[in-house]
N, CA, C and O atoms as a GROMACS GRO file, in nm:
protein
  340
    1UNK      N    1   1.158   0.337  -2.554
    1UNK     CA    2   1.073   0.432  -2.488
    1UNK      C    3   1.136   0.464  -2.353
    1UNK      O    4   1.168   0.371  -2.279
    2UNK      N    5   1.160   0.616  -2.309
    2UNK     CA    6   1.177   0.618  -2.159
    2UNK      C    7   1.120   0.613  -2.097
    2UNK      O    8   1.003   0.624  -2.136
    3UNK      N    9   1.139   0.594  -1.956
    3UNK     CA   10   1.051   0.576  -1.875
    3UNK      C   11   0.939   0.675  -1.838
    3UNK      O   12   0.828   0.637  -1.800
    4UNK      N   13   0.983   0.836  -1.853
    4UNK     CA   14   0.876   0.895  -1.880
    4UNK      C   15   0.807   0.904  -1.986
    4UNK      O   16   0.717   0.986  -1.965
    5UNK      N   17   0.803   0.864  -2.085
    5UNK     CA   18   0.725   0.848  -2.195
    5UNK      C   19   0.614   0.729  -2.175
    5UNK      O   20   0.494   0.725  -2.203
    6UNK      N   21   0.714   0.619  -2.105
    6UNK     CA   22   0.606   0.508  -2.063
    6UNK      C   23   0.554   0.510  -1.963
    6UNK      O   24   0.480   0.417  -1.931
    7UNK      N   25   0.581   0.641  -1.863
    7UNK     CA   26   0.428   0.653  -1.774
    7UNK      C   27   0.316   0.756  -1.813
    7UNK      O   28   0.199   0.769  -1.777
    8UNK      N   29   0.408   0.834  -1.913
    8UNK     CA   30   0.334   0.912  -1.985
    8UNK      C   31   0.220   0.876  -2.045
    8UNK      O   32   0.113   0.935  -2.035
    9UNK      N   33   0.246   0.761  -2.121
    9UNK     CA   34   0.134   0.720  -2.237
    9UNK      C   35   0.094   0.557  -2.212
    9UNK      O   36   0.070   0.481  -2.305
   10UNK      N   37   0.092   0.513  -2.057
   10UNK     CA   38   0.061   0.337  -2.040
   10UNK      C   39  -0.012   0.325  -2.100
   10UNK      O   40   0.024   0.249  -2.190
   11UNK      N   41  -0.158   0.372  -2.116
   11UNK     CA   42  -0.227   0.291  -2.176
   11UNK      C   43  -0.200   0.234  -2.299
   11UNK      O   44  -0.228   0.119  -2.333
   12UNK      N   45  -0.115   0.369  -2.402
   12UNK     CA   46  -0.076   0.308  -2.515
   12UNK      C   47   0.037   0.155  -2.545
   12UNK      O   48   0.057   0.072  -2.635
   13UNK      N   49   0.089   0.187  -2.406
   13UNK     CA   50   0.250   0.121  -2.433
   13UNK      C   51   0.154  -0.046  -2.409
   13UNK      O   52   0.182  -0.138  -2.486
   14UNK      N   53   0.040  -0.069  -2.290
   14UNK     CA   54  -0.021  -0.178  -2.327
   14UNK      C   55  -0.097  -0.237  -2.424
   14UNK      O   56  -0.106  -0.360  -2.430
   15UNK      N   57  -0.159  -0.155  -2.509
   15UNK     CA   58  -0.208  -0.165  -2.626
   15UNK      C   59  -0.091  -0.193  -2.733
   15UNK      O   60  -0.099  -0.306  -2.781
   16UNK      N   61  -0.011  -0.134  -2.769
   16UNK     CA   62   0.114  -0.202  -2.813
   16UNK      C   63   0.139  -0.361  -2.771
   16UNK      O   64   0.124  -0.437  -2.866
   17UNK      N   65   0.170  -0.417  -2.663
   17UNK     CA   66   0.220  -0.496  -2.646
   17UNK      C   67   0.096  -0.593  -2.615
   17UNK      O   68   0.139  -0.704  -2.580
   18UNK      N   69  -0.048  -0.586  -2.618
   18UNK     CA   70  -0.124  -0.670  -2.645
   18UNK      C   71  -0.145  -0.666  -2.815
   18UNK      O   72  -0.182  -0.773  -2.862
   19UNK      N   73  -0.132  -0.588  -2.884
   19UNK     CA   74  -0.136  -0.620  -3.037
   19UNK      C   75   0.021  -0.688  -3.057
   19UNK      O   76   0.071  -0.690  -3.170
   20UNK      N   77   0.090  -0.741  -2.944
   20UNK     CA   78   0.219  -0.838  -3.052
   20UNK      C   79   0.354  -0.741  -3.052
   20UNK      O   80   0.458  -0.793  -3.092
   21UNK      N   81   0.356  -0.629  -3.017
   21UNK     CA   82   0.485  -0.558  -2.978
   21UNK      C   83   0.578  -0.542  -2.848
   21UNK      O   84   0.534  -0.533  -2.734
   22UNK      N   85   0.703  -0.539  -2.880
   22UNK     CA   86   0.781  -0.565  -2.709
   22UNK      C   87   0.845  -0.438  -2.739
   22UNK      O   88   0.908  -0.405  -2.839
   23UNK      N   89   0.814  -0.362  -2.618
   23UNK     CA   90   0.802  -0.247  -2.565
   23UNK      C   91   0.949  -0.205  -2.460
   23UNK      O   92   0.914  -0.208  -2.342
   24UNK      N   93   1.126  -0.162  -2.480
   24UNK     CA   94   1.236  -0.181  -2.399
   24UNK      C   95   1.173  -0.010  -2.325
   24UNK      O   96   1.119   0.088  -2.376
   25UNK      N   97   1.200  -0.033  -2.237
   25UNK     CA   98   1.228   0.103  -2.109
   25UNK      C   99   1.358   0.142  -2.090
   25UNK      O  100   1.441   0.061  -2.047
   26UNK      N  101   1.389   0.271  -2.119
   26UNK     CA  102   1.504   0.310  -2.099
   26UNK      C  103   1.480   0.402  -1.978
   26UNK      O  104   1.369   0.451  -1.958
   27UNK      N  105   1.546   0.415  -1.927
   27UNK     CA  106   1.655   0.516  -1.860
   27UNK      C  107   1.834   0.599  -1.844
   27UNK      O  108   1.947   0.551  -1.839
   28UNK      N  109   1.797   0.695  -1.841
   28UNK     CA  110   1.920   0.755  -1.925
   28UNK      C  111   1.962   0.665  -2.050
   28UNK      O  112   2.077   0.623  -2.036
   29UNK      N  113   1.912   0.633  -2.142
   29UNK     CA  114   1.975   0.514  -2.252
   29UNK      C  115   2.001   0.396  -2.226
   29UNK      O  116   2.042   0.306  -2.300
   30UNK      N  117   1.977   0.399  -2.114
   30UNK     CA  118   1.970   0.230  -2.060
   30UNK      C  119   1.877   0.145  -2.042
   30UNK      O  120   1.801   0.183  -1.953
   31UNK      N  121   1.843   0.029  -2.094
   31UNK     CA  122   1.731  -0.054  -2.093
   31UNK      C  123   1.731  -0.126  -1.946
   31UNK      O  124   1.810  -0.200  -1.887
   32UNK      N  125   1.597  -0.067  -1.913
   32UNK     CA  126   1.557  -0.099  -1.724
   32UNK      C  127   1.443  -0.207  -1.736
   32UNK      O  128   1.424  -0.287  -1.644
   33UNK      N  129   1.359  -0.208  -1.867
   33UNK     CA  130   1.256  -0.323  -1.831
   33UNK      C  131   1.188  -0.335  -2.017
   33UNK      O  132   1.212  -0.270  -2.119
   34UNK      N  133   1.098  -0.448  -1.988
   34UNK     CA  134   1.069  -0.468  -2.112
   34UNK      C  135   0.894  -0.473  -2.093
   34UNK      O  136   0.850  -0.502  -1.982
   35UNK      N  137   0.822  -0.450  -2.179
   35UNK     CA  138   0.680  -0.533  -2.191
   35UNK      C  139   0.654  -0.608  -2.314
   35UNK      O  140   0.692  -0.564  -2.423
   36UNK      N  141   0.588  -0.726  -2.303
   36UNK     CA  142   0.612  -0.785  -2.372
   36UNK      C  143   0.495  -0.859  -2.390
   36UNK      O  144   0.446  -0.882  -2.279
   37UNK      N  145   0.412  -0.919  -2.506
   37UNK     CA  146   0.278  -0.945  -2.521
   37UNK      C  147   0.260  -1.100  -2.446
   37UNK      O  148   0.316  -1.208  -2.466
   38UNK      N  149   0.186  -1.068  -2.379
   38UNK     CA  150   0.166  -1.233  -2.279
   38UNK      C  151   0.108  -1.373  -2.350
   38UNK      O  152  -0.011  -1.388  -2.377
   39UNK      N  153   0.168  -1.431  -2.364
   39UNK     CA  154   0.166  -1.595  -2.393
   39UNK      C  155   0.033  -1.701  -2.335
   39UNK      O  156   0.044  -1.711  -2.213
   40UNK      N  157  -0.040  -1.749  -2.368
   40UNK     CA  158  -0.095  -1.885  -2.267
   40UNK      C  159  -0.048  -1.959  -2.225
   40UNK      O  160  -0.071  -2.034  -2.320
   41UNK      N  161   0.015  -2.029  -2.151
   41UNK     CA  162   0.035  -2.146  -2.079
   41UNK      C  163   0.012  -2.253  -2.211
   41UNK      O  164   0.105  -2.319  -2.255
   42UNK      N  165  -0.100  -2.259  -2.256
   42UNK     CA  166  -0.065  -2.342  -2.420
   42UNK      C  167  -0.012  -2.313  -2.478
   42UNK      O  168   0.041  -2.404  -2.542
   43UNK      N  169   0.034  -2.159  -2.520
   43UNK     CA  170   0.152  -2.137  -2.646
   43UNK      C  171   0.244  -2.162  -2.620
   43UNK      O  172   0.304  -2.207  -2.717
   44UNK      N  173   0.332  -2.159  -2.483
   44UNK     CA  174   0.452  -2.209  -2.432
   44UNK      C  175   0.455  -2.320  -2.402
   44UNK      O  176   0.569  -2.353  -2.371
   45UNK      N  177   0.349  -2.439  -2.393
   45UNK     CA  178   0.394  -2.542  -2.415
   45UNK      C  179   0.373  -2.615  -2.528
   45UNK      O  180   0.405  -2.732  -2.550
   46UNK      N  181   0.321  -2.543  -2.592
   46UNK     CA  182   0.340  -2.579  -2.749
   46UNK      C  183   0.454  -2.561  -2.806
   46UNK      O  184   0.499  -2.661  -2.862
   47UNK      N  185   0.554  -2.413  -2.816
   47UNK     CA  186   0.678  -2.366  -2.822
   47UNK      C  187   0.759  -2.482  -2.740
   47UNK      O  188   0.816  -2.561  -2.815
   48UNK      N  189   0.769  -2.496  -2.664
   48UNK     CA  190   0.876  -2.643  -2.592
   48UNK      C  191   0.834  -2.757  -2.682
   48UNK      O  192   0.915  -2.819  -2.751
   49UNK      N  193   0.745  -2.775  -2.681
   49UNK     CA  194   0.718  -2.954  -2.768
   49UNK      C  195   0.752  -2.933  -2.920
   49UNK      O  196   0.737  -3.043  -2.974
   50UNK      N  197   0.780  -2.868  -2.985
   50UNK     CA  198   0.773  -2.773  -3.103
   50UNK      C  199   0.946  -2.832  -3.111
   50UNK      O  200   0.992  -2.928  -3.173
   51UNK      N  201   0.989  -2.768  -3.056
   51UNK     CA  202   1.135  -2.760  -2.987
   51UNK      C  203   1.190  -2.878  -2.955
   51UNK      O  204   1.286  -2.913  -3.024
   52UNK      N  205   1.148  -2.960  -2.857
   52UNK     CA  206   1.177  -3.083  -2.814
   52UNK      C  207   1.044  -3.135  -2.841
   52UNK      O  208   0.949  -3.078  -2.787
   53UNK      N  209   1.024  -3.236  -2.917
   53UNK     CA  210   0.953  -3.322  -2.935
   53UNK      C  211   0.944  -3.456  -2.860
   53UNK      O  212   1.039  -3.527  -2.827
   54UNK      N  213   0.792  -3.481  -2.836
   54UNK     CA  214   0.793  -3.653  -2.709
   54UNK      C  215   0.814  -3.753  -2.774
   54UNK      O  216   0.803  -3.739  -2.896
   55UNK      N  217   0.840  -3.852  -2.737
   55UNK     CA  218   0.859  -4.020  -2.778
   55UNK      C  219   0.698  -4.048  -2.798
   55UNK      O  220   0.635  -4.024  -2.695
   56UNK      N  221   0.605  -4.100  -2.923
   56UNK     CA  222   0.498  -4.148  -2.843
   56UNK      C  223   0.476  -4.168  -2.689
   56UNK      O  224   0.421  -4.088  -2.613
   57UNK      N  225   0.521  -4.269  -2.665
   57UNK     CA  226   0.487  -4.328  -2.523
   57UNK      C  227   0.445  -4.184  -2.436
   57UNK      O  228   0.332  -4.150  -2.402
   58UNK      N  229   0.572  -4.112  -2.410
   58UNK     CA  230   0.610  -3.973  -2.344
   58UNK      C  231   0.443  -3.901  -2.353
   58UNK      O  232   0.367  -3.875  -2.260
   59UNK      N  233   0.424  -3.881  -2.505
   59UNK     CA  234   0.314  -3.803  -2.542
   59UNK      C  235   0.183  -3.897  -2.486
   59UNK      O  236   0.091  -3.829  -2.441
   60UNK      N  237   0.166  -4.023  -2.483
   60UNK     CA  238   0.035  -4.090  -2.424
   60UNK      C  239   0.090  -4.023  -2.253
   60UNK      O  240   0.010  -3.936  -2.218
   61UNK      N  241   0.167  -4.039  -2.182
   61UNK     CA  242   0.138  -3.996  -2.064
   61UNK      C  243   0.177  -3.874  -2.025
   61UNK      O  244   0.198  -3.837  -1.909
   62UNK      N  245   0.186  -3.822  -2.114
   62UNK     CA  246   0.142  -3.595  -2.108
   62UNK      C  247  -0.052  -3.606  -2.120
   62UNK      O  248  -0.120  -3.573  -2.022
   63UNK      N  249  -0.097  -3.640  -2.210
   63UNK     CA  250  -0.182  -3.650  -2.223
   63UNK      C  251  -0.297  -3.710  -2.154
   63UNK      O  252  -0.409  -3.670  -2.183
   64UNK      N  253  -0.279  -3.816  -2.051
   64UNK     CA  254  -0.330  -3.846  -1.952
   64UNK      C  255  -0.310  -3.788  -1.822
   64UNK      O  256  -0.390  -3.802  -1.730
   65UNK      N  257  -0.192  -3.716  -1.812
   65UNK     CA  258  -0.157  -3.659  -1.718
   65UNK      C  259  -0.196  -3.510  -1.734
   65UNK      O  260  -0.152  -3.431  -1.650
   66UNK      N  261  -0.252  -3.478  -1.808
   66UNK     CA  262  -0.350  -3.408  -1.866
   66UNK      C  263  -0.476  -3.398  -1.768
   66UNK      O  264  -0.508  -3.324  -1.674
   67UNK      N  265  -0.533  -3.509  -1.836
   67UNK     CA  266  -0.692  -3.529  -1.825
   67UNK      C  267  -0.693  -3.523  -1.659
   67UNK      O  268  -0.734  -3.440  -1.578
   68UNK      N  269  -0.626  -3.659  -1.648
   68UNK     CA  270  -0.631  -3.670  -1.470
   68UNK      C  271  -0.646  -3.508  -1.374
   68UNK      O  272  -0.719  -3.482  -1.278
   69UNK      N  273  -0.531  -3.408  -1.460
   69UNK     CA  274  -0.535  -3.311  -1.349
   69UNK      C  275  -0.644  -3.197  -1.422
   69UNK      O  276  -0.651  -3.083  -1.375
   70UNK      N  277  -0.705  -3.227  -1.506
   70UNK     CA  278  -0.810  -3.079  -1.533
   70UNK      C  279  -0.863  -3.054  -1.489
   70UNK      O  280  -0.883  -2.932  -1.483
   71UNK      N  281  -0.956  -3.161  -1.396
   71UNK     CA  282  -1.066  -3.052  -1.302
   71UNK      C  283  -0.970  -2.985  -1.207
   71UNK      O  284  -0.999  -2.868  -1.182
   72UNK      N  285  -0.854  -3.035  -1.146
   72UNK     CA  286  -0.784  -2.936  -1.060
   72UNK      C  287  -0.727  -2.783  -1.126
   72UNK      O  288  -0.699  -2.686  -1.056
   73UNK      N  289  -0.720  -2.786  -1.266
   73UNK     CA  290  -0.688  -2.625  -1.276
   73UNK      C  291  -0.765  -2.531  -1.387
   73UNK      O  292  -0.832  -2.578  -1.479
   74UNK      N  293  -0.751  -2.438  -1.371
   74UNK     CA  294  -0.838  -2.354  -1.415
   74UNK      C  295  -0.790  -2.341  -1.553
   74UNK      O  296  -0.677  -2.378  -1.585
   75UNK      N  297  -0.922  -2.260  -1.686
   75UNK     CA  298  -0.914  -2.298  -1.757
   75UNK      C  299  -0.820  -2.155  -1.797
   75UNK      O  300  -0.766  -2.177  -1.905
   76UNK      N  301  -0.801  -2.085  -1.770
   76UNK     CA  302  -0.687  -1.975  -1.790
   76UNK      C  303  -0.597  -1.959  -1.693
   76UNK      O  304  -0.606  -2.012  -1.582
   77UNK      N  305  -0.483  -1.865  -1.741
   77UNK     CA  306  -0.378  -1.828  -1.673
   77UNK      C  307  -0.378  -1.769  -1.509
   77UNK      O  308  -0.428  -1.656  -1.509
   78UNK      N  309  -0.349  -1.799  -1.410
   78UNK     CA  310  -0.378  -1.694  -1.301
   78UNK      C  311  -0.272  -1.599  -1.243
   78UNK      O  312  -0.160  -1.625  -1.200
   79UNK      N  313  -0.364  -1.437  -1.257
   79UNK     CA  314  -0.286  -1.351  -1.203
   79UNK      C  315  -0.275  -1.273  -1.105
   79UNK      O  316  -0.367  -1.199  -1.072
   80UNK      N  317  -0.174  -1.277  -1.052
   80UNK     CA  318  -0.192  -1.224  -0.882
   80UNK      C  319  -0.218  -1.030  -0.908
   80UNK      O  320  -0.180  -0.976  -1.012
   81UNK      N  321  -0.255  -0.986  -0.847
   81UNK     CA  322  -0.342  -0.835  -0.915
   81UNK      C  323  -0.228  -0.794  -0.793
   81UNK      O  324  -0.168  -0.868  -0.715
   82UNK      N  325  -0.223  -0.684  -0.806
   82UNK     CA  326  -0.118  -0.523  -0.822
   82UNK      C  327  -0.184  -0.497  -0.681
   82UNK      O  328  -0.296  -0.542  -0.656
   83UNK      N  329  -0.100  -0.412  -0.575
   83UNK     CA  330   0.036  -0.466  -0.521
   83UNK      C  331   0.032  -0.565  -0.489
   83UNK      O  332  -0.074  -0.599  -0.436
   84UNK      N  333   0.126  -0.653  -0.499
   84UNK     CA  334   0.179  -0.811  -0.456
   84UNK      C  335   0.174  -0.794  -0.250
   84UNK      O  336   0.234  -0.718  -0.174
   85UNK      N  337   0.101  -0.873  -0.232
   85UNK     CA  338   0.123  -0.852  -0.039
   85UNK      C  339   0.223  -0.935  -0.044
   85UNK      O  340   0.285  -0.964   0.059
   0.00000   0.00000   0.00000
């Protein structure tokens, strides 16, 4: 998609890439940026452990190291909102 096409039609190009499609930006034929459907913080660390797998032991203290820090973070992703100060 060029870049005027993808300011042309954002809303679509996000709807695309929240149904699971990655979206390249061209300019003059050149790829300037991508969108790409956003992940949880659990799917990517599921994808790593998937990948590299823990030792038991490893996995008892992911898992406590877990618990210990949940009340400190929130239960979704956080995003800093448009323009960045």
């Amino acid at each position: 998609m060029t870049t005027a096409e993808a300011s042309a039609n954002f809303a679509a190009l996000l709807a695309a890439a929240e149904h699971g499609e990655t979206i390249v930006v061209t300019r003059d034929g050149v790829p300037v940026g991508r969108f790409v459907p956003e992940r949880s913080v659990a799917e990517r660390i599921a994808e790593v452990l998937d990948r590299y797998p823990l030792s038991p032991e490893a996995a008892e203290d992911l898992a406590r190291t877990i618990e210990e820090n949940r009340a400190l973070m929130n239960a979704g992703d956080s995003v800093r909102q448009w323009p960045i100060d």
